[in-house]
KEROTOR-190775 format. One record per atom (N, C-alpha, C, O): x, y, z. Coordinates in steps of 0.02 Angstrom, whole numbers, plus 32768, in hexadecimal, padded with zeros to 4 digits. Layout:
BEGIN
XYZ/...
***
This chain:
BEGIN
8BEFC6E76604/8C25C71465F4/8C2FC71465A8/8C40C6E86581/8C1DC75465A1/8C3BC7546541/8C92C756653F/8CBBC7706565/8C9CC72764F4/8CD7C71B64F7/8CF7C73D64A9/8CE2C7216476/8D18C76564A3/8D39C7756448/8D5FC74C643B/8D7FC735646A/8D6DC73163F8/8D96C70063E6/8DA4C71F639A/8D78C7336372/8DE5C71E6391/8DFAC731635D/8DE7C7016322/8DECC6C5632A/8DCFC71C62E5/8DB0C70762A9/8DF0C6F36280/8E06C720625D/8E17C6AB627E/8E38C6A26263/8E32C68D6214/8DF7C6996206/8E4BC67861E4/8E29C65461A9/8DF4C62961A3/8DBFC62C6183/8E10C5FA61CF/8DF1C5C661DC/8D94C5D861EE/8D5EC5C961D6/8DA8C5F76219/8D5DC6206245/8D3FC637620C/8D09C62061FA/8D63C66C61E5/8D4CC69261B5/8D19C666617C/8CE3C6746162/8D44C62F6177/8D37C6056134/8CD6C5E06169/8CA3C5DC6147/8CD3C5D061A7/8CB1C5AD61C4/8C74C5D361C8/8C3EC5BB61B8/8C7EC62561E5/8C4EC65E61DE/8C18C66D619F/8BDDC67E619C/8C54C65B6165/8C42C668612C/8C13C632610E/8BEAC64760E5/8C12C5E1611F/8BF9C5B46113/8BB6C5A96144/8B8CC583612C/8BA6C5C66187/8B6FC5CF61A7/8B3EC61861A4/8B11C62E61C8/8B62C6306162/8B41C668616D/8AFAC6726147/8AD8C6A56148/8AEAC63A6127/8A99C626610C/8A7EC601612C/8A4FC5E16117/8AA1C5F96188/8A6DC5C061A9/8A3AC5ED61C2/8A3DC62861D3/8A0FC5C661C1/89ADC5E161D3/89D5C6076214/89DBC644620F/89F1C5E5624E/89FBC5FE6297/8A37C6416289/8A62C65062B1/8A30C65B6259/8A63C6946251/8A98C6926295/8AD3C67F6296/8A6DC6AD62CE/8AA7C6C262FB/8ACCC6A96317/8B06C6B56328/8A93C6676325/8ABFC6256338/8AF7C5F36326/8B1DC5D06348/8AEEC5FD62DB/8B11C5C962A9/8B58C5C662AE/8B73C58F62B3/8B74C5F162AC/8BB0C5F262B0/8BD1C5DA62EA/8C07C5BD62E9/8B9DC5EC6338/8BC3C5D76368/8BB1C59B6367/8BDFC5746374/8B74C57E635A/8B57C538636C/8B8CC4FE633B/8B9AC4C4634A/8BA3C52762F8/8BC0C4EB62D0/8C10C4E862F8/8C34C4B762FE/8C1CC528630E/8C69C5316328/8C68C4F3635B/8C98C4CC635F/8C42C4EF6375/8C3FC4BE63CD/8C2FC47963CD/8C34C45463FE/8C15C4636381/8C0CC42A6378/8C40C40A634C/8C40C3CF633C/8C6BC436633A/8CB4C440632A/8CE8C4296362/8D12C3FC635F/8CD6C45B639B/8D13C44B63B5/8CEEC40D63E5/8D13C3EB63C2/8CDDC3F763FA/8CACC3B76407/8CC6C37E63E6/8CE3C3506403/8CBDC38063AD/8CC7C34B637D/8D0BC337637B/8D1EC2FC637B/8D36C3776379/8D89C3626394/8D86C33F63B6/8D8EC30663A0/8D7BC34663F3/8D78C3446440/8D7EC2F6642A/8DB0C2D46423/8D39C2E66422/8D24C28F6409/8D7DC27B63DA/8D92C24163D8/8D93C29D63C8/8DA2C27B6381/8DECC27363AA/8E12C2486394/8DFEC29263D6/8E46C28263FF/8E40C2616436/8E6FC242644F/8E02C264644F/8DF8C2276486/8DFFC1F0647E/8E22C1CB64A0/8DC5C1D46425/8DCBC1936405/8E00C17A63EC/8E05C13D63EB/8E42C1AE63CC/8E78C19563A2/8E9CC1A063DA/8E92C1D963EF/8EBEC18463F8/8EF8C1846429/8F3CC17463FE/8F3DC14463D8/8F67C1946405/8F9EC18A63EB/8FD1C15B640F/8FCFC165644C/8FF1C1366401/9017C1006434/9048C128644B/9060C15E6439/9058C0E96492/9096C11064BA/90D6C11D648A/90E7C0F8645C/90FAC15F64A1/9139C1606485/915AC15B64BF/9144C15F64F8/919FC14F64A9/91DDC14764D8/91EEC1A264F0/91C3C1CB64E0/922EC1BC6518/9237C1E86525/925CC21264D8/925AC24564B6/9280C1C664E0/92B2C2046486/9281C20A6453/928CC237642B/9251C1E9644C/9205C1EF6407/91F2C2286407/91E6C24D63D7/91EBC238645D/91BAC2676477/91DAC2B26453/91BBC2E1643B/922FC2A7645B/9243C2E4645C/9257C2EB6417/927BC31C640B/924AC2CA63EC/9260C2C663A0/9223C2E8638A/9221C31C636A/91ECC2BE639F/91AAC2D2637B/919EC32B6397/9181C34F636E/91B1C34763D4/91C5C36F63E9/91E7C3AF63CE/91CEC3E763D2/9231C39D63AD/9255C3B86385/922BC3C36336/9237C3F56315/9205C39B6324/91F0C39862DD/91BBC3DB62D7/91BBC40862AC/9189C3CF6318/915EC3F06311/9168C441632E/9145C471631E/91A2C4416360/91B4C4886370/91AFC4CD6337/91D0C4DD6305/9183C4E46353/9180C52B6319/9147C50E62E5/9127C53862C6/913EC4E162DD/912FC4CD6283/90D9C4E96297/90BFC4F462CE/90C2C4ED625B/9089C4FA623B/905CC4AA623A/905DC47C6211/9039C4B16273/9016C45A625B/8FDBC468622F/8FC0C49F622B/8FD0C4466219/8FB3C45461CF/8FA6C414619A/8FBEC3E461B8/8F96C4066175/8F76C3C36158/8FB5C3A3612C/8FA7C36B6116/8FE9C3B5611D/9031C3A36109/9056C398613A/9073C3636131/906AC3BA617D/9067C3AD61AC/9068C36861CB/909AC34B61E1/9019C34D61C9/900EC32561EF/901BC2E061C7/903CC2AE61D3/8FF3C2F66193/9011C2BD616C/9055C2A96159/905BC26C6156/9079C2C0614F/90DDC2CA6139/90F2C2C06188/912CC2C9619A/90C4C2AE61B0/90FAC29E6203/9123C277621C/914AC27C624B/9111C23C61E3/9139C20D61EC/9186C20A61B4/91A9C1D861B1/918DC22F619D/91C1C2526175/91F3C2816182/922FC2806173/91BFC2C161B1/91E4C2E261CC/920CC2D261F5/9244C2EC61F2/91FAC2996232/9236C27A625B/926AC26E6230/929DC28D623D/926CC254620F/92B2C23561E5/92EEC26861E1/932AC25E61DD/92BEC2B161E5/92F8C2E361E8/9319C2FE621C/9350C31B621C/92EFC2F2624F/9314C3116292/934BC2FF62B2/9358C2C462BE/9370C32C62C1/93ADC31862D8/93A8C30C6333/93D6C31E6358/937AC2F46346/9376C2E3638E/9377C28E6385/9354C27F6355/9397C25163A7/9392C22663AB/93A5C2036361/939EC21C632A/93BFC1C06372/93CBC1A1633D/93B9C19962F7/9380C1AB62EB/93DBC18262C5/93C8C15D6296/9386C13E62A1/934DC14D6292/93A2C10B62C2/9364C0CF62DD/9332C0E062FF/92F9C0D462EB/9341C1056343/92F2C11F634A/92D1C154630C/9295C15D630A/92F8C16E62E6/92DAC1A562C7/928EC1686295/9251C1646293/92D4C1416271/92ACC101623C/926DC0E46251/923AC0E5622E/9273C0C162A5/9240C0A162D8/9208C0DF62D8/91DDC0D662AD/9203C10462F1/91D4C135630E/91B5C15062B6/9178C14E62B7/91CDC1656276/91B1C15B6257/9173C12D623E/9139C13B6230/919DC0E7623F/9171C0B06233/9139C0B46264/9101C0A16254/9145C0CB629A/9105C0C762CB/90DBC10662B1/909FC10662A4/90F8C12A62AE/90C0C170628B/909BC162625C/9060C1716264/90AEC140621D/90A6C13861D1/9061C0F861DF/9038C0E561B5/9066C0E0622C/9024C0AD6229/8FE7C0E46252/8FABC0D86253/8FFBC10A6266/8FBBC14A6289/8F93C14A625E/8F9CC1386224/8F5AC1626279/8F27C17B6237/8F1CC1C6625B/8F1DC1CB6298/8F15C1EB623C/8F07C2446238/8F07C246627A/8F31C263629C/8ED3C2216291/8EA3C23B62CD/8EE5C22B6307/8EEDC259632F/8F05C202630C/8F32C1F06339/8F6AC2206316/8F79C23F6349/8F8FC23962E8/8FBDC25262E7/8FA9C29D630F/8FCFC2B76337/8F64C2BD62FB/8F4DC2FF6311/8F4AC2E9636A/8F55C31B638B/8F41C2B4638F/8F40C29D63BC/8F7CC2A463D7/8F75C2C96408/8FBBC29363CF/8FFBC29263E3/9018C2E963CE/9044C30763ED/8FFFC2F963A6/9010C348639A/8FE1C37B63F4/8FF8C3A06420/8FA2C36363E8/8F86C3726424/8FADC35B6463/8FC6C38A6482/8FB4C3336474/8FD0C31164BB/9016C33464B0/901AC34464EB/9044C347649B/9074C383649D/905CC3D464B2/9084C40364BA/9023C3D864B7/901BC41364C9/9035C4406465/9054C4746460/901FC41D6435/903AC4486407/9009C46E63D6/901EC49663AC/
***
């Protein structure tokens, strides 16, 4: 089944960088799939630790609407500090637990939200 997929930046910028591979026609899809592959690996391996229910819904509130994006992910453990769901203290706690993630587990816990 052929499938259309909208050519976002991202795509655009990826199209544009396979477009001197020898496999012309292939390149783009073959690098796209070893792309999303390589995710795949990269959220299986980084597991993000359990959160509690109020973490869940803070980290929740932070990311509602937002643009995930490489400021984003990195500034996550910051952004809690601002939400007005749940305490002071959990806000402080659940930081400190973010601020020890590495990428792959924060993009991990952004995934396991469905976000």
């Amino acid at each position: 089944m052929k499938r259309t997929i909208y050519m976002s930046e991202p795509l655009e910028r990826l199209a544009e960088e396979t477009k001197g591979d020898s496999r012309r026609t292939s390149g783009f899809s073959r690098r796209l799939g070893e792309i999303v592959e390589r995710y795949k690996i990269m959220l299986e391996l980084d597991t993000p630790p359990e959160l509690t229910e109020t973490e869940l819904a803070i980290v929740g509130e932070v990311l509602a609407g937002a643009v995930i994006d490489r400021r984003k992910i990195r500034g996550l453990h910051l952004d809690v500090l601002d939400a007005a769901t749940g305490t002071p203290d959990d806000r402080k706690q659940l930081s400190k637990k973010i601020e020890g993630l590495t990428a792959g587990q924060r993009l991990a816990l952004v995934e396991s939200l469905g976000l």
